[in-house]
N, CA, C and O atoms as CSV, one atom per row, in Angstrom:
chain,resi,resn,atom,element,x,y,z
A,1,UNK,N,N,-7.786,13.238,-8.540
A,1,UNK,CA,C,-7.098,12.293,-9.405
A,1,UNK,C,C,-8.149,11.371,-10.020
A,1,UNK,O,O,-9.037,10.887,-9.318
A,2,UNK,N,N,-8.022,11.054,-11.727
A,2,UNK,CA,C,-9.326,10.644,-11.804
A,2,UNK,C,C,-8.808,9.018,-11.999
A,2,UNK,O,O,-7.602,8.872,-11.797
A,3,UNK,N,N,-9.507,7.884,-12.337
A,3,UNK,CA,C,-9.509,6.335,-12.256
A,3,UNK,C,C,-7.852,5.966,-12.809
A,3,UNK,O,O,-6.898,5.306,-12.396
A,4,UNK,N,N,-8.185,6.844,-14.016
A,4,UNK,CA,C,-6.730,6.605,-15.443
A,4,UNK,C,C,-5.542,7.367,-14.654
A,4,UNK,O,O,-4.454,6.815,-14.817
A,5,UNK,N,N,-5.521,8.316,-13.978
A,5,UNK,CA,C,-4.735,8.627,-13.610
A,5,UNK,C,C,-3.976,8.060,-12.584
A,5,UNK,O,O,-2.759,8.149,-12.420
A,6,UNK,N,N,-4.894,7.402,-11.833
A,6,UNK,CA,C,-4.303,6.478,-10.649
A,6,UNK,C,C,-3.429,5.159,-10.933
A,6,UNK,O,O,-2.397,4.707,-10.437
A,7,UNK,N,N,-4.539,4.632,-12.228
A,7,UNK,CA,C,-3.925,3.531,-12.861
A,7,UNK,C,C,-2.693,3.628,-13.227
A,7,UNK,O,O,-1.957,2.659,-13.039
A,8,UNK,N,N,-2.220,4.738,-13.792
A,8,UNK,CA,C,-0.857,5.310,-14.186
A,8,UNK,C,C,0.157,5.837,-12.933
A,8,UNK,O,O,1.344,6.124,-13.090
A,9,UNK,N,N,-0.356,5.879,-12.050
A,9,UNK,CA,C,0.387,6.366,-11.163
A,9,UNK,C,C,1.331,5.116,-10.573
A,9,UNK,O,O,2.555,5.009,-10.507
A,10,UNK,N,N,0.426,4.362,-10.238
A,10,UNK,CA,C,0.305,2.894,-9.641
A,10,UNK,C,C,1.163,2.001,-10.628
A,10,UNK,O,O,2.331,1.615,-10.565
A,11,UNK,N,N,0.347,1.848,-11.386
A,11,UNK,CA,C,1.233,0.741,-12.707
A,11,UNK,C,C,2.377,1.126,-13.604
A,11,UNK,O,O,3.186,0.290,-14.005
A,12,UNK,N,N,2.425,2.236,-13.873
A,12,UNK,CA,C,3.302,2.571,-15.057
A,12,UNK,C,C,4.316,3.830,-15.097
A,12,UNK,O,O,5.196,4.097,-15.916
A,13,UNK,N,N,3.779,4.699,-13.618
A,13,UNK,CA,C,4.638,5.628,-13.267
A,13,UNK,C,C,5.746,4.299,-12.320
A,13,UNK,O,O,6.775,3.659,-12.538
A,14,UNK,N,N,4.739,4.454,-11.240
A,14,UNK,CA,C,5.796,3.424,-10.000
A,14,UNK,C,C,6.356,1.974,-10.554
A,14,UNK,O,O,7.160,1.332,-9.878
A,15,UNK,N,N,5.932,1.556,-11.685
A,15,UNK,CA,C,6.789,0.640,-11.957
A,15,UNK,C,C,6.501,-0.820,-11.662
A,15,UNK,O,O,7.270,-1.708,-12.029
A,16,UNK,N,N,5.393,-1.050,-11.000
A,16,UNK,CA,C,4.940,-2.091,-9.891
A,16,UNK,C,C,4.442,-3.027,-11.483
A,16,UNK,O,O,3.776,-2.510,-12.380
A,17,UNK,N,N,4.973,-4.481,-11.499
A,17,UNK,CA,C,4.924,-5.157,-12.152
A,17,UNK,C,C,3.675,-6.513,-11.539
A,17,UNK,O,O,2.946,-6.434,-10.550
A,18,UNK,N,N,3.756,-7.310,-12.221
A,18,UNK,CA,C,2.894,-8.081,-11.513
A,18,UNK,C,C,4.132,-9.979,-11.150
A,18,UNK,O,O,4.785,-10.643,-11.955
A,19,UNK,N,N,3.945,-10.139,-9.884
A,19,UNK,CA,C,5.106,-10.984,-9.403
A,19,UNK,C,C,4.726,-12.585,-9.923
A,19,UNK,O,O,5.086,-13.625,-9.372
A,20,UNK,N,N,3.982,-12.461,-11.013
A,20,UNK,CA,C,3.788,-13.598,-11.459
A,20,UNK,C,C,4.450,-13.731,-13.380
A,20,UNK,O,O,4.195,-12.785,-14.126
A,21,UNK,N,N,4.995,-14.568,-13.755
A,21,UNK,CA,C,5.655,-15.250,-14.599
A,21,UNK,C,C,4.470,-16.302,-15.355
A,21,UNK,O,O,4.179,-17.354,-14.785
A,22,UNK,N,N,4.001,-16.033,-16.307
A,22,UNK,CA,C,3.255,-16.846,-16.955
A,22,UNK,C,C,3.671,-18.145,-18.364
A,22,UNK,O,O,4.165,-17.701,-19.400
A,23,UNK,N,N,3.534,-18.952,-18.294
A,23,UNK,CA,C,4.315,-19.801,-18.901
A,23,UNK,C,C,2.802,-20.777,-19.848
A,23,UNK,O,O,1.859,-21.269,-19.228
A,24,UNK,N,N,2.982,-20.850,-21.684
A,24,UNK,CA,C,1.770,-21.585,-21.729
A,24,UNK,C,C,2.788,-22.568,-22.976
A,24,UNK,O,O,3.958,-22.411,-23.327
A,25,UNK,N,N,2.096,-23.246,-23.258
A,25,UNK,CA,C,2.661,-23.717,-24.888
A,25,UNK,C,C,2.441,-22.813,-26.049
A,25,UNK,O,O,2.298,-23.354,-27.146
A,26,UNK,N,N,2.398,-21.620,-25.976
A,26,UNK,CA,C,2.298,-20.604,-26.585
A,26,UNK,C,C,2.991,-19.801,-26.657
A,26,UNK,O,O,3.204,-19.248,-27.735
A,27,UNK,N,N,3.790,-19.333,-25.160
A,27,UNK,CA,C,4.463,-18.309,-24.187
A,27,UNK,C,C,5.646,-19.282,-23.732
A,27,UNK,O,O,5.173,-20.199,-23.060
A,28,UNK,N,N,6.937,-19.373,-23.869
A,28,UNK,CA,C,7.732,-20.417,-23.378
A,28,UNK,C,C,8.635,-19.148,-22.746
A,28,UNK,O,O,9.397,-18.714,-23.610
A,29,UNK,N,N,8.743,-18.462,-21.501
A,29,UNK,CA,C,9.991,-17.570,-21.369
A,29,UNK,C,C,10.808,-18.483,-21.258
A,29,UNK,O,O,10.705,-19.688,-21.029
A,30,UNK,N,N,11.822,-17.652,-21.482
A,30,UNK,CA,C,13.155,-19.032,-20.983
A,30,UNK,C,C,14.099,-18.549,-19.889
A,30,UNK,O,O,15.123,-19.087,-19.469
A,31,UNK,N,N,13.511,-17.398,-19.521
A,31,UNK,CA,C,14.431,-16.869,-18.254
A,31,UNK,C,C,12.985,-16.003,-17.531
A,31,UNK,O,O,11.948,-15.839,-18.175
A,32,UNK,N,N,13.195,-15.469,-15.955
A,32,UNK,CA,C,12.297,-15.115,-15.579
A,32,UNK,C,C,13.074,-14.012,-14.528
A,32,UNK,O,O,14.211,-14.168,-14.083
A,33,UNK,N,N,12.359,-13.100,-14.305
A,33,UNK,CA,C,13.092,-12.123,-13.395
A,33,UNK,C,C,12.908,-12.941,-11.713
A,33,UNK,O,O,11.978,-13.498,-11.131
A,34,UNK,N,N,14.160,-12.671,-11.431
A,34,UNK,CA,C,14.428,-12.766,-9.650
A,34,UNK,C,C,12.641,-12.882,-8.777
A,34,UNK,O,O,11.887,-12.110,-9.369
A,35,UNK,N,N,12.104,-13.425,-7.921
A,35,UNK,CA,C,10.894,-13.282,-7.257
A,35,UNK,C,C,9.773,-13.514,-7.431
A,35,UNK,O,O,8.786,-13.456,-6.697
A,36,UNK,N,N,10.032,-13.985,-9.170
A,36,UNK,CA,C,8.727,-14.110,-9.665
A,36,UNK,C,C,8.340,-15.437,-9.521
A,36,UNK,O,O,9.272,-16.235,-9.434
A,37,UNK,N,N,6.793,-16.050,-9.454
A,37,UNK,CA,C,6.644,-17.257,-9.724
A,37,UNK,C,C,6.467,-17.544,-10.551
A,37,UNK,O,O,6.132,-16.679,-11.361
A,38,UNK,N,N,6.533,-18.701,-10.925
A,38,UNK,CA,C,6.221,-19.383,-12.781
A,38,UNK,C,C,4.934,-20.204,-12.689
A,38,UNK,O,O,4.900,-21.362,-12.272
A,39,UNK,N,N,3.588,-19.310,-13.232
A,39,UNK,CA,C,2.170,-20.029,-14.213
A,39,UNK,C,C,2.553,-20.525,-15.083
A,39,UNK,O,O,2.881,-19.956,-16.124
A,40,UNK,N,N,2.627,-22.238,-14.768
A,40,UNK,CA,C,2.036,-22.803,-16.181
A,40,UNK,C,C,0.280,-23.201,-15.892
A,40,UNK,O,O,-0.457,-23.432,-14.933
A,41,UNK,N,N,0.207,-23.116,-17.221
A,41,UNK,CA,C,-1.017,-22.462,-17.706
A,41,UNK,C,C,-1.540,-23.707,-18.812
A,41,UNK,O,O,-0.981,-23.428,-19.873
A,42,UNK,N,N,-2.232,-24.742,-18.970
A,42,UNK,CA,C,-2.620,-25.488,-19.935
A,42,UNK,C,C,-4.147,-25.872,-20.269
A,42,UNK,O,O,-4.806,-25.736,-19.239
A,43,UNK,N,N,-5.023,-26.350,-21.460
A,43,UNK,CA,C,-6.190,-26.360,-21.760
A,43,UNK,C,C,-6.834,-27.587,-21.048
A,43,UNK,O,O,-8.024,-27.901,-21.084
A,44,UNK,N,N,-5.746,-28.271,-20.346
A,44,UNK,CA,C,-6.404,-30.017,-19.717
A,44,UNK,C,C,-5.763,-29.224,-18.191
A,44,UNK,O,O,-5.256,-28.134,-17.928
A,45,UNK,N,N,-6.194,-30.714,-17.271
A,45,UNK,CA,C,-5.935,-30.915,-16.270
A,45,UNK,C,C,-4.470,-32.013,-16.509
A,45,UNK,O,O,-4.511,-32.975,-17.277
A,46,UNK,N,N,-3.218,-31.629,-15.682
A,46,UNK,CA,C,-2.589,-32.191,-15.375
A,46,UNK,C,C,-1.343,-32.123,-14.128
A,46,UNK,O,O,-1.267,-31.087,-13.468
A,47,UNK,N,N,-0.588,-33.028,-13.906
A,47,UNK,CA,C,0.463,-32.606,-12.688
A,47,UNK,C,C,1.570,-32.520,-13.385
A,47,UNK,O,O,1.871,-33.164,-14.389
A,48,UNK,N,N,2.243,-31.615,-12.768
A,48,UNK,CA,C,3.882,-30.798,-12.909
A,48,UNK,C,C,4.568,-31.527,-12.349
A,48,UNK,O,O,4.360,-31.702,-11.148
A,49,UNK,N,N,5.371,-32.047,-12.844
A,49,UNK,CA,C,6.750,-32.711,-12.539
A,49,UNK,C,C,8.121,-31.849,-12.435
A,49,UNK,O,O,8.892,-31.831,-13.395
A,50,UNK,N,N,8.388,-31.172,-11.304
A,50,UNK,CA,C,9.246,-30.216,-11.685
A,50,UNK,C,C,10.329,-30.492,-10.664
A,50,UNK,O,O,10.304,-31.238,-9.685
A,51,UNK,N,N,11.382,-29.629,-11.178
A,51,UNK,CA,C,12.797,-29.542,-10.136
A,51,UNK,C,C,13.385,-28.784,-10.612
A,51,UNK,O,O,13.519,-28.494,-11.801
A,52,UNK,N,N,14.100,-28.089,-9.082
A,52,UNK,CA,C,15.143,-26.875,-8.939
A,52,UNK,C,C,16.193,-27.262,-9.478
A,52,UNK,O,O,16.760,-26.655,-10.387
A,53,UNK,N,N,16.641,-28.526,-8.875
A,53,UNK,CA,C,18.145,-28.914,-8.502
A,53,UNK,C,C,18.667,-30.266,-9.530
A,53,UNK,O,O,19.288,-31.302,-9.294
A,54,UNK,N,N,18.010,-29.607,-10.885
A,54,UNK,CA,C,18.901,-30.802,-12.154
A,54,UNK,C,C,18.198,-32.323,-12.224
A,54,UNK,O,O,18.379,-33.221,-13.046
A,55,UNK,N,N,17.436,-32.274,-11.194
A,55,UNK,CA,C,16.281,-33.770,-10.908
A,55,UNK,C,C,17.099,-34.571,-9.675
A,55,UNK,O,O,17.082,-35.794,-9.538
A,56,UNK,N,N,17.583,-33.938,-9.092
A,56,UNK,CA,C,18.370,-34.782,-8.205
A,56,UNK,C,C,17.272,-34.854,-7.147
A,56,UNK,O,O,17.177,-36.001,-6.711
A,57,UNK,N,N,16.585,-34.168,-6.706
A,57,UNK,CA,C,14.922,-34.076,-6.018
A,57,UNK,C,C,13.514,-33.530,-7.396
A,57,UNK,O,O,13.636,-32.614,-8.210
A,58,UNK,N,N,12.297,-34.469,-7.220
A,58,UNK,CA,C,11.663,-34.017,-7.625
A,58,UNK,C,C,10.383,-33.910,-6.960
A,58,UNK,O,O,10.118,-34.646,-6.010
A,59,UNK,N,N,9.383,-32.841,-7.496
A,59,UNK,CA,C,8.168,-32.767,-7.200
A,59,UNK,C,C,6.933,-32.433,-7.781
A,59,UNK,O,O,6.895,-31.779,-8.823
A,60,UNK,N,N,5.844,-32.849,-7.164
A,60,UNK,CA,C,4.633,-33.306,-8.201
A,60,UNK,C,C,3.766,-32.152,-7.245
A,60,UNK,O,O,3.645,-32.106,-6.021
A,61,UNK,N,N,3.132,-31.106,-8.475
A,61,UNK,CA,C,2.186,-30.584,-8.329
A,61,UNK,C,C,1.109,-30.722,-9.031
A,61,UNK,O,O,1.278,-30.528,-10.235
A,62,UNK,N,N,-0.192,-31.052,-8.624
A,62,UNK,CA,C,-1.507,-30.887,-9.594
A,62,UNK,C,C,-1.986,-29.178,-9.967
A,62,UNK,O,O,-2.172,-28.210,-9.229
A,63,UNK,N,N,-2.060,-29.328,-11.212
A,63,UNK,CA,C,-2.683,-28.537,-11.156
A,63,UNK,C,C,-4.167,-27.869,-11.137
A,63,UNK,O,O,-5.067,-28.707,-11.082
A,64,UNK,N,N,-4.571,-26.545,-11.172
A,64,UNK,CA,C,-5.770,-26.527,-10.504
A,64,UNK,C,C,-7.379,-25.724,-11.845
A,64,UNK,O,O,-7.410,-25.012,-12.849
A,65,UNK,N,N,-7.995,-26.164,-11.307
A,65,UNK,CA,C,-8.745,-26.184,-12.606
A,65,UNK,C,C,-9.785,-24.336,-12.563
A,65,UNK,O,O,-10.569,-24.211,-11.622
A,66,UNK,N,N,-9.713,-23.603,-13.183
A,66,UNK,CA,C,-10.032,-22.153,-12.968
A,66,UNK,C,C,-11.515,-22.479,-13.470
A,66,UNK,O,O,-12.271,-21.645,-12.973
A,67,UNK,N,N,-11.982,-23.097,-14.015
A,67,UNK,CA,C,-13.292,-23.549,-14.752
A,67,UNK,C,C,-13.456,-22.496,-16.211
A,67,UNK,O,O,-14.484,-22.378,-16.877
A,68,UNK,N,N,-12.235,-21.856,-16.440
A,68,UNK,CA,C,-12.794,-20.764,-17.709
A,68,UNK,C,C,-11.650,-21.818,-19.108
A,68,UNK,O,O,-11.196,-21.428,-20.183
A,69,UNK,N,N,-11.554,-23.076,-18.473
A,69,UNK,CA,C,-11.046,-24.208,-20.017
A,69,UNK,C,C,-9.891,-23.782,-20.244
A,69,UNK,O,O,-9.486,-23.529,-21.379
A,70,UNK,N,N,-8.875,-23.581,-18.667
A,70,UNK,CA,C,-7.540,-23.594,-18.129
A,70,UNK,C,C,-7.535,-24.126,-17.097
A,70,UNK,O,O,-8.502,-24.180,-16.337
A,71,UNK,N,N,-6.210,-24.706,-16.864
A,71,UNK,CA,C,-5.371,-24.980,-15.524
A,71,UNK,C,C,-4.117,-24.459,-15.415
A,71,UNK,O,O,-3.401,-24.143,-16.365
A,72,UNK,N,N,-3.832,-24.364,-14.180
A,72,UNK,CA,C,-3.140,-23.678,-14.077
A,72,UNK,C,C,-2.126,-24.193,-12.444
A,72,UNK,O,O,-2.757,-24.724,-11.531
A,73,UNK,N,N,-1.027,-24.018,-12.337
A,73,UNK,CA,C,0.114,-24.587,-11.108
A,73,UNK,C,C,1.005,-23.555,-11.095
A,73,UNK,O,O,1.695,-23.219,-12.057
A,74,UNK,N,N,0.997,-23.025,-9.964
A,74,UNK,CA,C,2.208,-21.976,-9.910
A,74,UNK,C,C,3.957,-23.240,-8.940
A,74,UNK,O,O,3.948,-24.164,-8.127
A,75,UNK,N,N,4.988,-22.559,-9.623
A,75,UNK,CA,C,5.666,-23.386,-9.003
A,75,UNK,C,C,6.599,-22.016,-8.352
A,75,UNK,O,O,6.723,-20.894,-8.842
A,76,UNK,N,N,7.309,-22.694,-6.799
A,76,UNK,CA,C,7.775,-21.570,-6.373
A,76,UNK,C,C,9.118,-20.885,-6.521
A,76,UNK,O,O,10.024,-20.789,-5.694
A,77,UNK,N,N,9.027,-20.363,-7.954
A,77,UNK,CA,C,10.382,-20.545,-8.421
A,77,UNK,C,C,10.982,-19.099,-7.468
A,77,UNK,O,O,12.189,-18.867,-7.404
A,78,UNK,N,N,9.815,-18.104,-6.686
A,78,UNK,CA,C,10.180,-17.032,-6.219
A,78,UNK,C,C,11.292,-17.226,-5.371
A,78,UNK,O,O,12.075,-16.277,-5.412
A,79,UNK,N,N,11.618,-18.152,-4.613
A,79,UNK,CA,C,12.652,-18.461,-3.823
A,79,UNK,C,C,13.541,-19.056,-4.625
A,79,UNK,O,O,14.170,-19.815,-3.888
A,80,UNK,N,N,13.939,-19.139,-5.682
A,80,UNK,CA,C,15.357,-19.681,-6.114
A,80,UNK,C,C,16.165,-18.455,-6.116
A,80,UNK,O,O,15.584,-17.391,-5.906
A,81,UNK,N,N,17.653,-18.468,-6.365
A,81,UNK,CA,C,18.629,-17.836,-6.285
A,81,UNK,C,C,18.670,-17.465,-7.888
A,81,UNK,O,O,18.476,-18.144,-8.897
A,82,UNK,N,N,19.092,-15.742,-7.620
A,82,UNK,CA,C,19.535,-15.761,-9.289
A,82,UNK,C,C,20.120,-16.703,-10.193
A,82,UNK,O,O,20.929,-17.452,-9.645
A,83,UNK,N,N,19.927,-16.906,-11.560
A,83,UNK,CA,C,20.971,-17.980,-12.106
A,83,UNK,C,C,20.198,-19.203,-12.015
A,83,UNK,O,O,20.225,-19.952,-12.992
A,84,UNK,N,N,19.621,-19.476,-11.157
A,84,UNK,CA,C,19.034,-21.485,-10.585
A,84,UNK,C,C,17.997,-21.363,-11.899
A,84,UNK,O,O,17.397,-20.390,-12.355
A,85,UNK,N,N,18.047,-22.785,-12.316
A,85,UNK,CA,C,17.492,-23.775,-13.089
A,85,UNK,C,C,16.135,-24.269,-12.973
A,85,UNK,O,O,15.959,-25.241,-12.238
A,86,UNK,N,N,15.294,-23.833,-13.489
A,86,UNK,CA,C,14.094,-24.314,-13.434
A,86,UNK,C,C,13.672,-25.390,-14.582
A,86,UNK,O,O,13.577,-24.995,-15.744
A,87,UNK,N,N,13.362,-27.063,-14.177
A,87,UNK,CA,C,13.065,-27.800,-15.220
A,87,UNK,C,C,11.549,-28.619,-14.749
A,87,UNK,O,O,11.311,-28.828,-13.559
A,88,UNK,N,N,10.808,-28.941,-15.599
A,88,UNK,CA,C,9.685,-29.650,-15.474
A,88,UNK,C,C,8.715,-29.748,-16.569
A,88,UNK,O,O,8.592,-28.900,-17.452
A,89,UNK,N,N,8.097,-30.728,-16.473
A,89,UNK,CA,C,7.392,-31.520,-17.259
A,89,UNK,C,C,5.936,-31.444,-16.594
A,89,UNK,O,O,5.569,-31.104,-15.469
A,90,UNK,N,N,5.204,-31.924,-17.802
A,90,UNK,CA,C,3.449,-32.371,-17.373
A,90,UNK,C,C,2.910,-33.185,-17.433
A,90,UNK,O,O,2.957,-33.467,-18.631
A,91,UNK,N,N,2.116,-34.166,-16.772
A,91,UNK,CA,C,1.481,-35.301,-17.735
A,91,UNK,C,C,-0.161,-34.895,-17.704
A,91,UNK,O,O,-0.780,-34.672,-16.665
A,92,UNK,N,N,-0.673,-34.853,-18.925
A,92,UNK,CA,C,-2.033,-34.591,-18.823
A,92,UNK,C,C,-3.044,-36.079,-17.744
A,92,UNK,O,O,-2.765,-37.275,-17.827
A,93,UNK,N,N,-3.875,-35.636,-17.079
A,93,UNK,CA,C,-4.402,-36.279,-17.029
A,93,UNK,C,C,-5.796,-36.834,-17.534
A,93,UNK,O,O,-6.195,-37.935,-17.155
């Protein structure tokens, strides 16, 4: 089996997606499949202000600096329930 073939076997025969959700000011999904987490992805450093539950709880993630002139915060939207609400904000710092 040669490199391409594996690649195809692996990725595009079996179906195997990648369990991450990427999110930029460029890229806005507005829905995300079941498991996935949500990358936001921005050109500064800043913290995520986010919530599951309509803002009735919130929480502050920093995000983290890749050094290639992104940051980046995964939030764990993999554990919400089909249907649930994902809202949040950024403030650059």
């Amino acid at each position: 089996m040669t490199v391409s073939s594996r690649w195809y076997q692996r990725y595009a025969r079996a179906g195997r997606g990648s369990k991450i959700e990427l999110w930029t000011l460029a890229h806005q999904p507005q829905w995300i499949a079941p498991g996935k987490t949500l990358r936001v992805i921005t050109e500064k450093g800043a913290t995520i202000h986010w919530s599951f539950d309509g803002w009735t709880t919130a929480n502050d993630l920093e995000m983290c600096d890749v050094r290639f002139g992104c940051w980046f915060g995964d939030l764990p939207s993999d554990q919400l329930q089909p249907a649930a609400r994902i809202v949040f904000t950024f403030f650059v710092a």
